[in-house]
LOLUM-133030 format. One record per residue (C-alpha): residue in one letter; x, y, z; residue number from 0. Coordinates in nm, 3 decimals, padded with zeros to 5 digits. Last residue first. Example, Ala and Ser with C-alpha at 12.3 -4.5 7.8 and 13.67 -1.06 7.14 Angstrom:
<nodes>
@residu: S	u: 01.367	v: -00.106	w: 00.714	num: 1
@residu: A	u: 01.230	v: -00.450	w: 00.780	num: 0
</nodes>
This chain:
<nodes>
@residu: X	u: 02.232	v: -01.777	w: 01.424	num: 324
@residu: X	u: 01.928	v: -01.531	w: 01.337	num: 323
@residu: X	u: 01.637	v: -01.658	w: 01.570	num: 322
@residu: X	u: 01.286	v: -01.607	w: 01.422	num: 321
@residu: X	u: 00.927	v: -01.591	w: 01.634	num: 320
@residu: X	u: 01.098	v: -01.568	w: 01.962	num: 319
@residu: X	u: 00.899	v: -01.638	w: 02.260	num: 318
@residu: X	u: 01.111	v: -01.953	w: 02.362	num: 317
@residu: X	u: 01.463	v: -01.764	w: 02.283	num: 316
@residu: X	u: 01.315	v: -01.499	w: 02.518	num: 315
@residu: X	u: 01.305	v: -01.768	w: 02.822	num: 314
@residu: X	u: 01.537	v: -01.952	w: 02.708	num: 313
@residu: X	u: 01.798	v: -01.617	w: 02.826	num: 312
@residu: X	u: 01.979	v: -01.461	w: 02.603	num: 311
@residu: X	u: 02.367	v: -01.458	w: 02.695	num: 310
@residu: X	u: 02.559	v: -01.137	w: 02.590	num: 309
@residu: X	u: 02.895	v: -01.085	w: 02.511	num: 308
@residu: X	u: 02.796	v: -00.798	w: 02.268	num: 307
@residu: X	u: 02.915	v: -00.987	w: 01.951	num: 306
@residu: X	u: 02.721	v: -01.284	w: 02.066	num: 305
@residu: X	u: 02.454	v: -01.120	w: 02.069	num: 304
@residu: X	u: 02.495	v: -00.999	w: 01.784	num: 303
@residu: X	u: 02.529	v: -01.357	w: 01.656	num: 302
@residu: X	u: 02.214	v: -01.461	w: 01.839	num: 301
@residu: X	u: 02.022	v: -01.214	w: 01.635	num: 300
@residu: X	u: 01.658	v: -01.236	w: 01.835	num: 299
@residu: X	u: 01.320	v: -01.177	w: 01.640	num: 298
@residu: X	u: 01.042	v: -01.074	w: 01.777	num: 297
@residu: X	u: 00.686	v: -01.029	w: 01.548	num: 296
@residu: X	u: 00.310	v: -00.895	w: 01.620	num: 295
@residu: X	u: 00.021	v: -00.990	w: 01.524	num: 294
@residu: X	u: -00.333	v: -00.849	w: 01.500	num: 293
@residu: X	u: -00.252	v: -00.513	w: 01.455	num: 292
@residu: X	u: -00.521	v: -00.230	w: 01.524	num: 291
@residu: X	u: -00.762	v: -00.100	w: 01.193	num: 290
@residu: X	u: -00.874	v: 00.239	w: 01.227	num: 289
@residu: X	u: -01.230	v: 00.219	w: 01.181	num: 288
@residu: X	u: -01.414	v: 00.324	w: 00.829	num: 287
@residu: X	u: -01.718	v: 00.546	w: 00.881	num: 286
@residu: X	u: -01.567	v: 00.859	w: 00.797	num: 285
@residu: X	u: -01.327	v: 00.716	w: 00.547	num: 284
@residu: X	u: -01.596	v: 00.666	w: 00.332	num: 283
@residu: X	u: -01.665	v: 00.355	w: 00.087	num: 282
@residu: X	u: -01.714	v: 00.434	w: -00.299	num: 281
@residu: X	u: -01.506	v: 00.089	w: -00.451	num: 280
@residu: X	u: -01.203	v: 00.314	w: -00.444	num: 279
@residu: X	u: -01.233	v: 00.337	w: -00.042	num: 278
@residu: X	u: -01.305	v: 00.006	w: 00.006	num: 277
@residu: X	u: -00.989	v: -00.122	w: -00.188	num: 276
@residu: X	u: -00.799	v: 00.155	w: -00.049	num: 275
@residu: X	u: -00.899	v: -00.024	w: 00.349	num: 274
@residu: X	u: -00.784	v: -00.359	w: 00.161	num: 273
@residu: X	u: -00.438	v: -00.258	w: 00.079	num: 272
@residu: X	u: -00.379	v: -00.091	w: 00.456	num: 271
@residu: X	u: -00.522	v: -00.413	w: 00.587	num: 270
@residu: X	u: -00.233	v: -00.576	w: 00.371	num: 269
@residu: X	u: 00.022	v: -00.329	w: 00.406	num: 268
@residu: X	u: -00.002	v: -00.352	w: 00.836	num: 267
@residu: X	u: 00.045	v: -00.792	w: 00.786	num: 266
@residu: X	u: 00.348	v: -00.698	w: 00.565	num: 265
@residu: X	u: 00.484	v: -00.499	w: 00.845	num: 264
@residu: X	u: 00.410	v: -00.774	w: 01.149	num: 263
@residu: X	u: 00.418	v: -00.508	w: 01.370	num: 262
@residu: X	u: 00.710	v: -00.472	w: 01.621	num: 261
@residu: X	u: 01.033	v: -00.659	w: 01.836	num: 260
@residu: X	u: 01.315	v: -00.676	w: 01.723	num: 259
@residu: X	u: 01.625	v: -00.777	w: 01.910	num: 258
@residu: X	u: 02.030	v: -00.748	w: 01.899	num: 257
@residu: X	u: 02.014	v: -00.549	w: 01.525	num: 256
@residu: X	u: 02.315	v: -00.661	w: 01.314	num: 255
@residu: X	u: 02.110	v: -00.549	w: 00.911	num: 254
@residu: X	u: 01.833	v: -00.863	w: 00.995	num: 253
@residu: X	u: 01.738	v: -00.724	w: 01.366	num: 252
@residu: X	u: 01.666	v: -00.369	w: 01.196	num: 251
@residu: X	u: 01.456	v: -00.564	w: 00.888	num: 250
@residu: X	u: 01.265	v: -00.739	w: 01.170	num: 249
@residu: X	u: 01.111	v: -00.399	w: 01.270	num: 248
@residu: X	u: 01.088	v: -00.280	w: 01.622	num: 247
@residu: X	u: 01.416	v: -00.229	w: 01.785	num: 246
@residu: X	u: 01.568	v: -00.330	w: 02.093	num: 245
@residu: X	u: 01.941	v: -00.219	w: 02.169	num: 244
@residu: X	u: 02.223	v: -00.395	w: 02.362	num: 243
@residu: X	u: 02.512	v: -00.140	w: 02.393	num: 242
@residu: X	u: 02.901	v: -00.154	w: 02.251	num: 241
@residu: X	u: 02.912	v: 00.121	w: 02.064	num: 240
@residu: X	u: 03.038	v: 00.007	w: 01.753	num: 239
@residu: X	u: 02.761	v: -00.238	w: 01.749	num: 238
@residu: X	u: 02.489	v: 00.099	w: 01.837	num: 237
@residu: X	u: 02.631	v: 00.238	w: 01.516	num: 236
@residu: X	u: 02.611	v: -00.037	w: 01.295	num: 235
@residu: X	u: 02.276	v: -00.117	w: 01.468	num: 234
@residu: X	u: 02.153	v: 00.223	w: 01.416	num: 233
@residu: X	u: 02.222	v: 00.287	w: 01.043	num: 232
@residu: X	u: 02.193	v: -00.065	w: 00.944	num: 231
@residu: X	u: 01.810	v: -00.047	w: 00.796	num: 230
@residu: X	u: 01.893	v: 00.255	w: 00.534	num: 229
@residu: X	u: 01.719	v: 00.480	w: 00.645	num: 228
@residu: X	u: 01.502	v: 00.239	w: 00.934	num: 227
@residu: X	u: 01.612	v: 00.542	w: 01.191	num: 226
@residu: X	u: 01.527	v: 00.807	w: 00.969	num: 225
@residu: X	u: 01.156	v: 00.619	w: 00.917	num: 224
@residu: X	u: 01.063	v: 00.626	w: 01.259	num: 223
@residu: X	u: 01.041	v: 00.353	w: 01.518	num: 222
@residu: X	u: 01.183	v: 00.437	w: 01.927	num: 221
@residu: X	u: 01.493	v: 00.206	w: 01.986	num: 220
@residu: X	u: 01.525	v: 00.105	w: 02.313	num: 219
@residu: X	u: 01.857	v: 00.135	w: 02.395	num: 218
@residu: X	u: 02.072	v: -00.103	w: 02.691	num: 217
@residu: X	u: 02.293	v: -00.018	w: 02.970	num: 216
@residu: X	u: 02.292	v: 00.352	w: 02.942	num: 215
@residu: X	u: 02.646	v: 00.504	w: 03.021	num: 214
@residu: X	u: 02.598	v: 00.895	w: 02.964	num: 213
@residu: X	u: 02.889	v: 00.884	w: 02.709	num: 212
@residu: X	u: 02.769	v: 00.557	w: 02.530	num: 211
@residu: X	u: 02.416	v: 00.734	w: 02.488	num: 210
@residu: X	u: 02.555	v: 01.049	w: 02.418	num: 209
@residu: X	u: 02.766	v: 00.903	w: 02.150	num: 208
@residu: X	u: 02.471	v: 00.750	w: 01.999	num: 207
@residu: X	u: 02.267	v: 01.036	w: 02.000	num: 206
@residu: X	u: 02.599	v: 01.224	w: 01.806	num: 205
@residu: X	u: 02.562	v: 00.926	w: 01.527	num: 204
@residu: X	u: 02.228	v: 00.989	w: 01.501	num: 203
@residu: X	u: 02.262	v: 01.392	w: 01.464	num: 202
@residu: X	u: 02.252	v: 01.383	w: 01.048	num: 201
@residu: X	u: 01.985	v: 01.177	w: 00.989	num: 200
@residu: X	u: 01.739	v: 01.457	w: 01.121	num: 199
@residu: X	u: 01.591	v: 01.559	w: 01.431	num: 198
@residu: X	u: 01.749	v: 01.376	w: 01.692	num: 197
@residu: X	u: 01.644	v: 01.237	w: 02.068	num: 196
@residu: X	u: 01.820	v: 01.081	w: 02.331	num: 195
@residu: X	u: 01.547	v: 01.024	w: 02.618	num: 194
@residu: X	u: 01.687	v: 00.877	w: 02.942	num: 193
@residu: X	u: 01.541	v: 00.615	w: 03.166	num: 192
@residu: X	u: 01.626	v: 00.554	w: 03.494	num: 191
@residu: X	u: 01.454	v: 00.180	w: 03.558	num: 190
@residu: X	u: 01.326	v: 00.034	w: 03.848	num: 189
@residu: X	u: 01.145	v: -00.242	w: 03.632	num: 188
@residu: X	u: 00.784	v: -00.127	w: 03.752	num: 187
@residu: X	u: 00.805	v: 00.249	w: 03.835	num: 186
@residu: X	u: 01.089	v: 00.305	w: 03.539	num: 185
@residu: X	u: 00.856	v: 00.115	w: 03.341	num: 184
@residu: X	u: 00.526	v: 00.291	w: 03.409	num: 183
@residu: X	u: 00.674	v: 00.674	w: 03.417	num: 182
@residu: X	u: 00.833	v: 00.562	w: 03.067	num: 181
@residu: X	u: 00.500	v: 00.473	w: 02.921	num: 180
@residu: X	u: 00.289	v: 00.794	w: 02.932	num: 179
@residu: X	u: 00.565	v: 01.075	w: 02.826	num: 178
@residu: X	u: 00.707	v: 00.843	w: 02.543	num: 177
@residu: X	u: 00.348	v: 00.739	w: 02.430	num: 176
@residu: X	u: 00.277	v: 01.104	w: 02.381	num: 175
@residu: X	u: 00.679	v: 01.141	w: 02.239	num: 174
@residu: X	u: 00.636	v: 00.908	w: 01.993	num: 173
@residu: X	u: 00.315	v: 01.029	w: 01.845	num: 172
@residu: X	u: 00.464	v: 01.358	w: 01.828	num: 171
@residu: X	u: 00.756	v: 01.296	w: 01.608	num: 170
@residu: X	u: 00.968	v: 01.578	w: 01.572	num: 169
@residu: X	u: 01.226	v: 01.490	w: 01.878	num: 168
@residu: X	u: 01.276	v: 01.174	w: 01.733	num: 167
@residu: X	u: 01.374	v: 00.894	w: 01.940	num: 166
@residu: X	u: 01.639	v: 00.664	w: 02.094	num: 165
@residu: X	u: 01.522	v: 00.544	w: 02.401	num: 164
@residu: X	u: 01.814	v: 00.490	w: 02.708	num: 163
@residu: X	u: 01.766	v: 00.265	w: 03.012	num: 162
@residu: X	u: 01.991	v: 00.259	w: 03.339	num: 161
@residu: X	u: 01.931	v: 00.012	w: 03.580	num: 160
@residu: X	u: 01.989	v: -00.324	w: 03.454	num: 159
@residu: X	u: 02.061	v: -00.611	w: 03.715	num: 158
@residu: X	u: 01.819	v: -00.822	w: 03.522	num: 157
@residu: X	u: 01.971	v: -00.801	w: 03.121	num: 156
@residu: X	u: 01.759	v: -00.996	w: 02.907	num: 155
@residu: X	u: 01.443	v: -00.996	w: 03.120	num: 154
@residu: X	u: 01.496	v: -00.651	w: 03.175	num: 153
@residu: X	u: 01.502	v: -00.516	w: 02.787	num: 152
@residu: X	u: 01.241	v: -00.757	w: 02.664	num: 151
@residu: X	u: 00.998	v: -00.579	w: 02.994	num: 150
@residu: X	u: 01.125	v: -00.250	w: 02.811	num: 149
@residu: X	u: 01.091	v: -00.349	w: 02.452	num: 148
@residu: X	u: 00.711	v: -00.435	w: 02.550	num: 147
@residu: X	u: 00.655	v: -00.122	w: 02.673	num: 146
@residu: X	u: 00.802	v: 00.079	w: 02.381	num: 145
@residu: X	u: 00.558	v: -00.122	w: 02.140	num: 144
@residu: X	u: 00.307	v: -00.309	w: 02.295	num: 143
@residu: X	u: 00.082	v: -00.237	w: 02.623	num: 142
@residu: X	u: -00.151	v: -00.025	w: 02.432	num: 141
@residu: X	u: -00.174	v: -00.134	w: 02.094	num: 140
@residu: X	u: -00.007	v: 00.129	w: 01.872	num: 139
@residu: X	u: 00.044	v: -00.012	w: 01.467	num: 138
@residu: X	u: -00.229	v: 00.194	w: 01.292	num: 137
@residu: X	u: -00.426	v: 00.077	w: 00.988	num: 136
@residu: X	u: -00.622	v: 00.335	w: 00.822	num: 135
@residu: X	u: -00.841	v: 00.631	w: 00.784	num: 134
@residu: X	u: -00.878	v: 00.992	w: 00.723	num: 133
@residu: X	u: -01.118	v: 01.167	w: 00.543	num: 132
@residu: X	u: -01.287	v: 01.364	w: 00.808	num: 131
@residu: X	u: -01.452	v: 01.160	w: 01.143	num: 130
@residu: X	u: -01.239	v: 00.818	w: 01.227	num: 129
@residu: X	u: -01.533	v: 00.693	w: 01.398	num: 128
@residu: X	u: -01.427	v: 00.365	w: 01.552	num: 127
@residu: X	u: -01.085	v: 00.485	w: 01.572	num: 126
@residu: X	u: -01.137	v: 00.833	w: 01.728	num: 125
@residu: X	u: -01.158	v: 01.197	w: 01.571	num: 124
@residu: X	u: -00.828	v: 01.107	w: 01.334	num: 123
@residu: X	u: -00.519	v: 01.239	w: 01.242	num: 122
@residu: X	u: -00.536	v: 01.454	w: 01.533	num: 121
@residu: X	u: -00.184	v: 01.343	w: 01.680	num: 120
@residu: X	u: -00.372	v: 01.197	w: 02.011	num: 119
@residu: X	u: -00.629	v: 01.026	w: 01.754	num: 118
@residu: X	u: -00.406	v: 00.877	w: 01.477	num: 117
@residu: X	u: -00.124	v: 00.742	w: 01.777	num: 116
@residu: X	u: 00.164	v: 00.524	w: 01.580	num: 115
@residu: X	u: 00.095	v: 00.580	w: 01.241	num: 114
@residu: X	u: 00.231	v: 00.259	w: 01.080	num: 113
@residu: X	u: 00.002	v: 00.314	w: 00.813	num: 112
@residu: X	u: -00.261	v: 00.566	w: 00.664	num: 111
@residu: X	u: -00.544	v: 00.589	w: 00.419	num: 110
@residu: X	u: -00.644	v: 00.930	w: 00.303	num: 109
@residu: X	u: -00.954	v: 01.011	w: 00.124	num: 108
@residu: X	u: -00.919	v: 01.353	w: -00.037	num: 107
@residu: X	u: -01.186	v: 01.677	w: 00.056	num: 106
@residu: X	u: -00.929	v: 01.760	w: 00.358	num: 105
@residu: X	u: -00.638	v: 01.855	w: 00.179	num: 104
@residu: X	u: -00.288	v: 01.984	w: 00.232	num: 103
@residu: X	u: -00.272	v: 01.931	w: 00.605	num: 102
@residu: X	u: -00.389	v: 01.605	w: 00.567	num: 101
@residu: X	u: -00.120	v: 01.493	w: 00.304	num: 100
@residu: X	u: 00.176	v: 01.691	w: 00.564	num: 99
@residu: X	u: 00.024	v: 01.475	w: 00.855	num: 98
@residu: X	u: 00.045	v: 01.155	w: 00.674	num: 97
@residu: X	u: 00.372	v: 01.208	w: 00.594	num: 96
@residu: X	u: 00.452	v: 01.307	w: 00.963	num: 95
@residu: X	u: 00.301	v: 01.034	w: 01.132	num: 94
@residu: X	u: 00.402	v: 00.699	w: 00.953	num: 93
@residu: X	u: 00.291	v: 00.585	w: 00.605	num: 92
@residu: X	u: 00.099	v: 00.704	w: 00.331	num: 91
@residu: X	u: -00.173	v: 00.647	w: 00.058	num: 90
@residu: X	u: -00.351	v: 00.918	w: -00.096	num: 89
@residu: X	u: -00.673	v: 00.845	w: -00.245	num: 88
@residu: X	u: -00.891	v: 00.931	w: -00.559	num: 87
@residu: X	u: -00.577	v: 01.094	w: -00.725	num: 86
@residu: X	u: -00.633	v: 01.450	w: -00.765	num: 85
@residu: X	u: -00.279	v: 01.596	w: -00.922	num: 84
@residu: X	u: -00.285	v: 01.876	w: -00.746	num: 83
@residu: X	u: -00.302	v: 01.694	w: -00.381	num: 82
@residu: X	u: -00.027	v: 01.496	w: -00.506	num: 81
@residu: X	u: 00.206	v: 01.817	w: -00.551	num: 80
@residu: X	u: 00.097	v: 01.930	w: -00.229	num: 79
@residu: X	u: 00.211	v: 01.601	w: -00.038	num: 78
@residu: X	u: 00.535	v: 01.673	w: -00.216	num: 77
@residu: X	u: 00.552	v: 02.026	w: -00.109	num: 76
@residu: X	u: 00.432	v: 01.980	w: 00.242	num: 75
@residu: X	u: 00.682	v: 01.670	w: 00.277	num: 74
@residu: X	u: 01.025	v: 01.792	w: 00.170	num: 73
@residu: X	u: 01.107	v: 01.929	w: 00.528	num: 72
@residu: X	u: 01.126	v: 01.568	w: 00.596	num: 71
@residu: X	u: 01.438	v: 01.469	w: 00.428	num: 70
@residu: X	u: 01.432	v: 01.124	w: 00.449	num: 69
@residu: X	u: 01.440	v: 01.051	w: 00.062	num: 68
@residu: X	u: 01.120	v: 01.244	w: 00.041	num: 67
@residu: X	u: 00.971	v: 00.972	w: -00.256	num: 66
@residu: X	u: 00.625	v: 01.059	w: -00.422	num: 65
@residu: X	u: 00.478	v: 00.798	w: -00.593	num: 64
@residu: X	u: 00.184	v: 00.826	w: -00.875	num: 63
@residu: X	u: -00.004	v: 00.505	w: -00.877	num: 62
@residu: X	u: -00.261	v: 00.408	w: -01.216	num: 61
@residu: X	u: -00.470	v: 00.149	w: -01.171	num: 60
@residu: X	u: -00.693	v: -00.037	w: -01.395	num: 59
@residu: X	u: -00.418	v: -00.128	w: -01.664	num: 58
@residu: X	u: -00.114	v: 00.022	w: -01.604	num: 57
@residu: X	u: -00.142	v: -00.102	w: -01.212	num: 56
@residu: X	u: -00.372	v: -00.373	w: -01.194	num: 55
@residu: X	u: -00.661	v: -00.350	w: -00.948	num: 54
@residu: X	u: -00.825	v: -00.660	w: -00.865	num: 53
@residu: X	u: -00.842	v: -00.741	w: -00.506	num: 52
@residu: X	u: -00.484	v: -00.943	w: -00.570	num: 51
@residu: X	u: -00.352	v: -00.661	w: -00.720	num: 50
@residu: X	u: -00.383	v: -00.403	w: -00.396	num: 49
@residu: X	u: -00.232	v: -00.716	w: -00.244	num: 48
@residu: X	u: 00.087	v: -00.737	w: -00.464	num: 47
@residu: X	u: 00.123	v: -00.368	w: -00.463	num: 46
@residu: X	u: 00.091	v: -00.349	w: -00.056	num: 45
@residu: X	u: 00.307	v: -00.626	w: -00.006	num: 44
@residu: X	u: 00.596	v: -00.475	w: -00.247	num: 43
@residu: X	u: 00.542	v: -00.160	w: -00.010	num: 42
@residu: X	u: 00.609	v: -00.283	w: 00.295	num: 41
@residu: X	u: 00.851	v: -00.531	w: 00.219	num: 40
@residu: X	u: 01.077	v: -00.259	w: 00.056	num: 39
@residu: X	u: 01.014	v: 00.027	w: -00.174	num: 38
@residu: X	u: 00.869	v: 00.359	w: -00.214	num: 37
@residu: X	u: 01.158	v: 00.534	w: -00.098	num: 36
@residu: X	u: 01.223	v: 00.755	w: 00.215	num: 35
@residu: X	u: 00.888	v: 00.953	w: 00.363	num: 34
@residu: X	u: 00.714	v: 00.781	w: 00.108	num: 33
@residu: X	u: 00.376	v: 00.971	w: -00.033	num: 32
@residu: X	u: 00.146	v: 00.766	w: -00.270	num: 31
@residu: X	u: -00.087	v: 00.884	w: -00.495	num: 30
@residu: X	u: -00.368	v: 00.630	w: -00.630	num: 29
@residu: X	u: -00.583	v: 00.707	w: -00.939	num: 28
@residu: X	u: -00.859	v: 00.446	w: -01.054	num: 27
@residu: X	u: -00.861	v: 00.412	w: -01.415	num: 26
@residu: X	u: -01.237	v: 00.409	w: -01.551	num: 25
@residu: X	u: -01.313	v: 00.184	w: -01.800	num: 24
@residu: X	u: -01.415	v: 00.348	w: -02.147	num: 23
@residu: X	u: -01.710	v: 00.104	w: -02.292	num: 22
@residu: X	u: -01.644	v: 00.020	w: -02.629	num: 21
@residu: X	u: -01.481	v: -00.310	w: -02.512	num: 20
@residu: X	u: -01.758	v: -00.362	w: -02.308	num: 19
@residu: X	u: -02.011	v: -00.362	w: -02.640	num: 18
@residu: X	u: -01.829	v: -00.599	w: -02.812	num: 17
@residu: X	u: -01.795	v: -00.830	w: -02.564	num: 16
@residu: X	u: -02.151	v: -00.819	w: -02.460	num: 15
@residu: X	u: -02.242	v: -00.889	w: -02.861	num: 14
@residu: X	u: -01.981	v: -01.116	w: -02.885	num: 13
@residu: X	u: -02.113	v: -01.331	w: -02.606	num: 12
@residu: X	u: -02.469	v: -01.291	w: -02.774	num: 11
@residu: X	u: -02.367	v: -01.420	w: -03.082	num: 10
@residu: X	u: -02.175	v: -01.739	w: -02.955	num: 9
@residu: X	u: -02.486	v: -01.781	w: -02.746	num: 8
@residu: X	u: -02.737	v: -01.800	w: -03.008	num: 7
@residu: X	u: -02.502	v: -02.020	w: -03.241	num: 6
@residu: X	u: -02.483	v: -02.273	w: -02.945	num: 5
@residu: X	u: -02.846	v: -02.263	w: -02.918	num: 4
@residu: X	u: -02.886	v: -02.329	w: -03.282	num: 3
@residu: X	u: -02.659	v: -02.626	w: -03.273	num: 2
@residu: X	u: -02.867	v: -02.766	w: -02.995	num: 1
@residu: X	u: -03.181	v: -02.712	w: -03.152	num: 0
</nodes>
């Protein structure tokens, strides 16, 4: 009996294989939009998790990436060239990429990251109801982000009085948070703070020179893709310069960066992995919440500091998650 039983299930098991491998599997489609490359942490984190729930690029997965190299007016045309393609979702990071994919279709699921403010930029109806077919993992906690740099920024330098915040002028989620946080800190660290914005790669090193010109004492530096393209633009710049800056990405504090202080970025392509998961496997965006961060990272470059003459105090050294000697 047992040797027939064996036989019985050999037979069977060839049957079922047999019959899957004459089944066609369906390739799921993913398009991608980068508003520089589609590389980095971010991205290598997001491939290595999107295979970890299964999908295999080349053999269940197929990912069509569209790179703007920075230039931004590039964005309605290649979020318009993935729309024609169909892919079951778009993937894409930071405000205006995702803006230029929902402008070109609204029948799509789209799943976002590092968008700073999804509901005051109209990327989504609210984050427990994201409404549409728009979803993802945002990296805006109130009380975070440009006002955390600002408390880093007087604790490291006390007698500080004059602030400057490098920013885009064409990023709107920036400049909500911009017009509701700097009233707080210049009302609770006595700060006048000055906005030094640019548009395009191009007018960095002039927002720079305005900076040093009009005599800020430190930058806080507002996140956006031209200022992470390539990672040492700014601090190169801001070195030269001779001001302490805070940034928000660890990669900005690695290339000469004084501080850091943002999202844990592999932590944002993780939850941004698993929301395409859901959505490939027939979930809606609709109903899917905008995820918040969970963690957040600060990082202190003692040798820039160094460079700068500056002293950090224990009391930021303690909080730090990595110190660069």
């Amino acid at each position: 009996m047992g040797r027939h039983t064996a036989l019985a299930t050999l037979l069977i098991t060839l049957l079922i294989s047999t019959a899957e491998a004459q089944t066609p599997t369906k390739t799921a489609r993913i398009g991608k939009l980068c508003p520089a490359k589609c590389d980095g942490l971010a991205h290598i984190t997001f491939d290595d998790e999107i295979r970890k729930l299964g999908w295999v690029e080349g053999r269940d997965l197929t990912i069509e990436r569209k790179e703007a190299e920075g230039r931004f007016e590039r964005l309605p045309d290649l979020a318009a060239q993935l729309v024609r393609s169909r892919p079951d979702v778009i993937v894409a990071s930071s405000t205006r990429p995702v803006q230029a994919v929902k402008n070109a279709t609204s029948e799509i699921p789209i799943v976002f990251a590092a968008v700073g403010d999804p509901v005051g930029t109209g990327l989504v109806q609210s984050l427990a109801r994201p409404g549409g077919n728009v979803t993802g993992v945002t990296y805006f906690v109130p009380g975070f982000g440009l006002a955390k740099k600002f408390e880093i920024i007087r604790e490291l330098l006390p007698q500080a009085q004059h602030v400057g915040v490098l920013a885009s002028a064409d990023n709107d989620a920036t400049r909500q948070r911009l017009s509701i946080e700097i009233p707080i800190a210049s009302q609770r660290y006595g700060f006048r703070i000055d906005v030094i914005g640019f548009r395009v790669a191009e007018d960095i090193d002039g927002a720079v020179a305005k900076a040093k010109m009009l005599g800020v004492e430190a930058l806080a530096v507002a996140a956006d893709p031209i200022v992470n393209t390539p990672w040492n633009r700014v601090p190169d710049l801001v070195a030269q310069a001779g001001i302490p800056a805070v940034y928000d990405q660890r990669d900005s504090a690695q290339a000469g960066g004084l501080i850091a202080y943002g999202i844990d970025i592999a932590e944002n392509a993780r939850t941004q992995a698993r929301l395409v998961d859901r959505v490939l496997r027939g979930a809606s965006p609709a109903k899917m919440p905008v995820e918040q961060p969970t963690r957040y990272i600060f990082i202190v470059n003692l040798k820039t500091a160094k460079a700068l003459g500056l002293t950090v105090p224990p009391s930021l050294l303690s909080q730090a998650d990595e110190v660069i000697e």
